[in-house]
N, C-alpha and C positions, 0 to 999 in steps of 0.2 A: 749291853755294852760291856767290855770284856773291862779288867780290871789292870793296870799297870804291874799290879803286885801277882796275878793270876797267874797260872802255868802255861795260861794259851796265850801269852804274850810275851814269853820269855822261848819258844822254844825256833822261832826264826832268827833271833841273836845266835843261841849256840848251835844250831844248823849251820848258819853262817861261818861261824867262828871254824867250826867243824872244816868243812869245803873248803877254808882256804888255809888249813895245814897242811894240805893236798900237795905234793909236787907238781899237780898240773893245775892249780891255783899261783904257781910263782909269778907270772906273769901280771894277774890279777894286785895280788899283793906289792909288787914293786909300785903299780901304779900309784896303791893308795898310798903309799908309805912314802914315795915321793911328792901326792899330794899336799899328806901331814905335813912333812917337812918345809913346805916352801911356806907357809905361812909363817916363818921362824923368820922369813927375811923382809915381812913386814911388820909397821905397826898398827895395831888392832883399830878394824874399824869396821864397825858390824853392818854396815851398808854394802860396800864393798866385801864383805866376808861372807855373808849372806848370799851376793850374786855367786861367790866361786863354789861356795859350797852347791848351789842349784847347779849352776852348769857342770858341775863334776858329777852329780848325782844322774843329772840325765845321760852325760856320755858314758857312765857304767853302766846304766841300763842298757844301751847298746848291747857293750862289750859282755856283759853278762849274757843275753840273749843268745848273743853268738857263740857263747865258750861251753867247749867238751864238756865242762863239770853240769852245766844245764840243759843237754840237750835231750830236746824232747819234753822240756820242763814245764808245763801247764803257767797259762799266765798269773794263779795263784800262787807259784810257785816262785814264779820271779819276784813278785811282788813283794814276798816271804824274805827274799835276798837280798831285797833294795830295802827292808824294811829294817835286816840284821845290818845292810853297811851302812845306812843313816845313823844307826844306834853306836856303830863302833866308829864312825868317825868324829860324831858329835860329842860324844864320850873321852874322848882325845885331846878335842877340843874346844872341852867346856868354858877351862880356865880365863880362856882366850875370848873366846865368843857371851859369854854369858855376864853382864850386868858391869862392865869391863871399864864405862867411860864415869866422870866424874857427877855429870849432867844426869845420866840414868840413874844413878846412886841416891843423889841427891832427890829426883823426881818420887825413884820407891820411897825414900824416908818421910818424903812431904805427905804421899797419899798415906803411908803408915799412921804417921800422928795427926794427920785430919780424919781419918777412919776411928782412932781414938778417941778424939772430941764425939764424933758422931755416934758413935756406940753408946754414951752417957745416957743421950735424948731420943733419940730415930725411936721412932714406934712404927709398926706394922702401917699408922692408920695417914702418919704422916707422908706416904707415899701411896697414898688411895688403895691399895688392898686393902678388898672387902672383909667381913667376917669369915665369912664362908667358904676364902682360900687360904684362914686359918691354920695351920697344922706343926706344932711342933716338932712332932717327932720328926717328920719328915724334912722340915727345916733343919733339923739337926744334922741329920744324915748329908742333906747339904752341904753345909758348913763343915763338915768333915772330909767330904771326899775334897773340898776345894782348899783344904789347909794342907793338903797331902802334894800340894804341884811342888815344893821345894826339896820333895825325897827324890825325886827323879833327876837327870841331868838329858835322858833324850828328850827332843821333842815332840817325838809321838809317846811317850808317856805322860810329860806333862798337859799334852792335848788330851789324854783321857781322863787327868784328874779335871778337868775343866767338864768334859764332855758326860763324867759320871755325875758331877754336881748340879748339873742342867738337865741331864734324864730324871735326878729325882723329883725336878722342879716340874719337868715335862709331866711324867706318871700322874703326879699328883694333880696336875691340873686336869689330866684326862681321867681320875678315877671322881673326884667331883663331878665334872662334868655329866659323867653317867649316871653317879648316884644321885644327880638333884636334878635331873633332865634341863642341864642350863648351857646355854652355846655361849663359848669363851670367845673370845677376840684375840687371839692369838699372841703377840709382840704385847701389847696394852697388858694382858692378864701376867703375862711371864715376866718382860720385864721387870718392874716393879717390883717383884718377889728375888730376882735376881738380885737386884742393888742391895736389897733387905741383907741376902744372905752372904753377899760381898761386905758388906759393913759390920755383920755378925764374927763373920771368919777374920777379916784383915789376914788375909791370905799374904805372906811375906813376899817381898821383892816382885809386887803385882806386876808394875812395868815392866821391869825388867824381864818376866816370865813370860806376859803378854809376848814381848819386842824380841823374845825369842823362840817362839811361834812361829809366827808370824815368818820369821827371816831363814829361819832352817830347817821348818817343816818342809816336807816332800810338795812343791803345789800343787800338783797334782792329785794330794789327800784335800785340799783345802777348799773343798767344797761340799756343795749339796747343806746336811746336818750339819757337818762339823763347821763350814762356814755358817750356818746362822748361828751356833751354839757362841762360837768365836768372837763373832761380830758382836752378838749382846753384852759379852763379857767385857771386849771393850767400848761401847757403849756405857757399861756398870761404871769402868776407871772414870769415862770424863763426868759423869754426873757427878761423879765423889768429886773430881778436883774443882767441877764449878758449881757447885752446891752454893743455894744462898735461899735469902728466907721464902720463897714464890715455889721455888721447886720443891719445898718441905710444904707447902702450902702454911705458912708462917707469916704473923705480921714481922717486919725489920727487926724491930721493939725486944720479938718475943726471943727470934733466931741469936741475935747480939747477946742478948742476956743468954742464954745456952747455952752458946761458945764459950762466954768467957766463963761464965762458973764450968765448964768442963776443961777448960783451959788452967784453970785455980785448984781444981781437982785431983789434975795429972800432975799438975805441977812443970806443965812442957817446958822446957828451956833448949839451949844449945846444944847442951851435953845427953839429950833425950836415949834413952836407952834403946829406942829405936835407930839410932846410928849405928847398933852392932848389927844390922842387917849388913851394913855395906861388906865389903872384903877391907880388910885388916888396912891394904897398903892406901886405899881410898880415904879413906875416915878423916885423917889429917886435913883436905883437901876438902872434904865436903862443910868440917867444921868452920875453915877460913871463909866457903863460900856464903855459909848461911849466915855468918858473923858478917860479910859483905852486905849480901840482903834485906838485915835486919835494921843495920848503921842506915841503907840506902831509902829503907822505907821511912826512919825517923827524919831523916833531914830534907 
């Protein structure tokens, strides 16, 4: 799996970028550029943002297909082109599209500091992985490639820090396998170890990276592996947000007491330093909402 940061992933961007300095890219470039622009005369809503950004994406494929600067072009080669204008548009339009609404903000900062609590107590054993899919190191390496989704802003690089963190999980469950002649169960063996490493990392602005996946990746990449890798991952988020004592395999008794000495620990409050995940102009907004929440659950 190729690596976000690698050279074989960067050189369909500047290919890209290349071709459409072209005098007989004008054509090309007006479109997007009038694209860019019309989202200026609305206001952000990644549902709707998400459909225009697909539908634009596929009628460049067209128009690429058809255009002088590609012909003759191998369908890897197109590919190569849709790959550089997903990245330069998305790139353009991060600000706009990515973790934008108040609801989202708020959702990352709640799985942040229940990730927090949970990191205190979670053990390997608390989520039925056995001994023997064990493995530090390679949980490590884990937990690193999936802290690395917030250096990116396309969304095919954030889906390879996801998709490198889940091949190491993948490997290792097939190099067990071999070495102990044991047949896995495929989703049962890997999940479990997924959540583990999701709770190890508290990989920043989860939802938000998920929900931007999701909405502005190419769909057309969105399947086979990278859909099952995807899907687990959000799978990993709803565990963590409905975690309770049955799914730690926990008496009530034992899970309550955990919480809250990890809750005592952190010291969580309102002002939780995981609020600077949000964007700057949010944070006001997210304070008054969870200050709402909090009045609402007391009374």
């Amino acid at each position: 799996m190729e690596s976000p940061t690698s050279t074989a992933s960067r050189p369909d961007y500047y290919d890209f970028l290349d071709r459409m300095r072209r005098p007989a890219a004008a054509d090309l470039f007006r479109s997007i550029k009038s694209f860019l622009v019309s989202f200026s005369f609305h206001e952000p809503n990644a549902e709707e943002d998400g459909s225009k950004v697909q539908a634009f994406l596929a009628e460049m494929e067209s128009a690429i297909r058809d255009h002088p600067l590609w012909a003759n072009a191998t369908s890897q080669e197109i590919d190569h082109a849709l790959e550089g204008l997903e990245k330069y548009i998305m790139t353009k339009l991060f600000d706009r599209t990515f973790g934008t609404s108040t609801e989202d903000a708020v959702t990352d900062m709640e799985i942040s500091e229940k990730i927090g609590l949970l990191q205190q107590f979670v053990k390997p054993h608390h989520l039925d992985i056995p001994k023997v899919l064990h493995n530090e190191a390679s949980w490590l390496l884990a937990v690193k490639e999936l802290q690395k989704i917030n250096s990116f802003k396309a969304p095919h690089e954030k889906l390879l820090c996801i998709m490198s963190c889940c091949q190491v999980i993948n490997n290792l469950l097939l190099n067990i396998s071999m070495s102990n002649d044991r047949t896995l169960s495929g989703a049962d063996e890997f999940l479990p170890i997924l959540i583990y490493i999701t709770i190890k990392a508290n990989p920043p602005q989860l939802h938000s990276n998920l929900k931007f996946v999701q909405l502005f990746r190419r769909e057309t990449k969105l399947i086979s592996e990278v859909e099952y890798y995807l899907t687990n991952l959000i799978s990993a988020k709803m565990f963590i947000i409905d975690v309770n004592a049955r799914s730690l395999s926990m008496e009530e008794s034992e899970f309550q007491k955990h919480m809250e000495l990890a809750r005592l620990a952190t010291q969580v409050s309102v002002a939780s330093p995981s609020s600077s995940q949000a964007p700057p102009h949010l944070q006001g907004q997210i304070r008054r909402k969870l200050i709402w929440q909090g009045t609402a659950a007391v009374s």
